[in-house]
C-alpha positions, 0 to 999 in steps of 0.5 A: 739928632734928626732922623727919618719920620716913618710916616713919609713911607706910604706906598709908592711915595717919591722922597724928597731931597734933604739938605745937609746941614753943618749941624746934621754933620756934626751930629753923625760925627759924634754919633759914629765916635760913640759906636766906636766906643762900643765897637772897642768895648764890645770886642775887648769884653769878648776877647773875639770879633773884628773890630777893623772891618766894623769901624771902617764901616761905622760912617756908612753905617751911622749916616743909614741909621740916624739920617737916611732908613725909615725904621721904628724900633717899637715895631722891628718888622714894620712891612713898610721899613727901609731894609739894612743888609750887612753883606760883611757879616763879620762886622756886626758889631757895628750893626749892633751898636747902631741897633742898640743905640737907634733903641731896638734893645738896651745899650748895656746889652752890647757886652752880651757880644759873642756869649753863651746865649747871647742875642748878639753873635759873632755873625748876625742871625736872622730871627734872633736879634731885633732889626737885624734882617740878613743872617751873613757868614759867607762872603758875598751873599749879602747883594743877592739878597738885596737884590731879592729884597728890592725885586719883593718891594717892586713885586709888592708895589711898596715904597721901602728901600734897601741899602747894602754895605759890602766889603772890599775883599768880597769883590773877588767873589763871583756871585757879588758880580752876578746880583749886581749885573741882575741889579741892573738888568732889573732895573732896581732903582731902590737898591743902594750897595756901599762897598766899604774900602778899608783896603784889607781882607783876611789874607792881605792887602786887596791889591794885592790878593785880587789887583 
């Protein structure tokens, strides 16, 4: 499957416009099939996690990682890669199974999912798990640390960008309200947020906790 050519990142280089082709579809439609599969199995083997939040968001997350991030897995902390923020941190599995399969580490790794000593919690650490660059828990903390990330990258004259999928039910919350009004204060142009709208958070239907 085509993906991105890290050498295209050199400071304060502009992007060019791909066309998408019938055939780029097609590939990132098989390959968010098979993280769902790993979503499914990972859960299962676990007997714990939220496969419902992770798989809604598995398009979002497959176009990122097999077409639009600038990453290289032989290297995680590359200064010059695209950075991916998981607001929705309870959706890591889908995250993992990304990582996993762009080869930050091995596939059969997935089922170490919420084990005792595990690389691959039930929330993404920080510092733990290869590619993973937001520790997330609490809603709604995910878009003020994208906005962090992109002032640093403004300050730092780099090129990279980052992309941050949050949740519907996180919405509610202030502070996503807050980042995004200093996100366009800013100007933060290299900033992408994606709010996954699979219509449901822990209480309820989102209409109707929060209309």
């Amino acid at each position: 499957m085509p993906s991105r050519d890290r050498s295209r990142a050199g400071a304060g280089a502009r992007r060019s416009v791909v066309e998408v082709s019938e055939e780029l579809i097609a590939g990132l439609k098989k390959k968010a099939v098979t993280l769902r599969k790993h979503i499914i199995r990972m859960t299962h083997n676990a007997q714990s996690g939220h496969p419902g939040g992770s798989m809604s968001a598995c398009d979002i997350v497959t176009a990122l990682y097999f077409h639009v991030l600038r990453v290289d897995p032989s290297n995680p902390t590359w200064p010059d890669r695209d950075r991916f923020v998981l607001s929705k941190g309870h959706a890591c599995p889908v995250w993992y199974a990304a990582l996993a399969e762009r080869g930050f580490f091995p596939v059969e790794e997935l089922m170490t999912f919420r084990k005792l000593n595990s690389r691959l919690q039930g929330h993404p650490e920080l510092g733990t798990t290869p590619g993973v660059e937001n520790a997330a828990g609490a809603e709604g903390q995910g878009l003020s640390f994208s906005v962090g990330l992109a002032l640093a990258a403004r300050m730092d004259h780099k090129a990279w960008r980052t992309y941050c999928v949050l949740g519907d039910g996180e919405q509610d919350v202030g502070q996503t309200w807050e980042a995004a009004m200093a996100a366009s204060k800013y100007g933060l142009d290299s900033l992408t947020a994606f709010i996954d709208r699979n219509g449901i958070q822990q209480e309820g239907r989102t209409e109707d906790i929060m209309p």
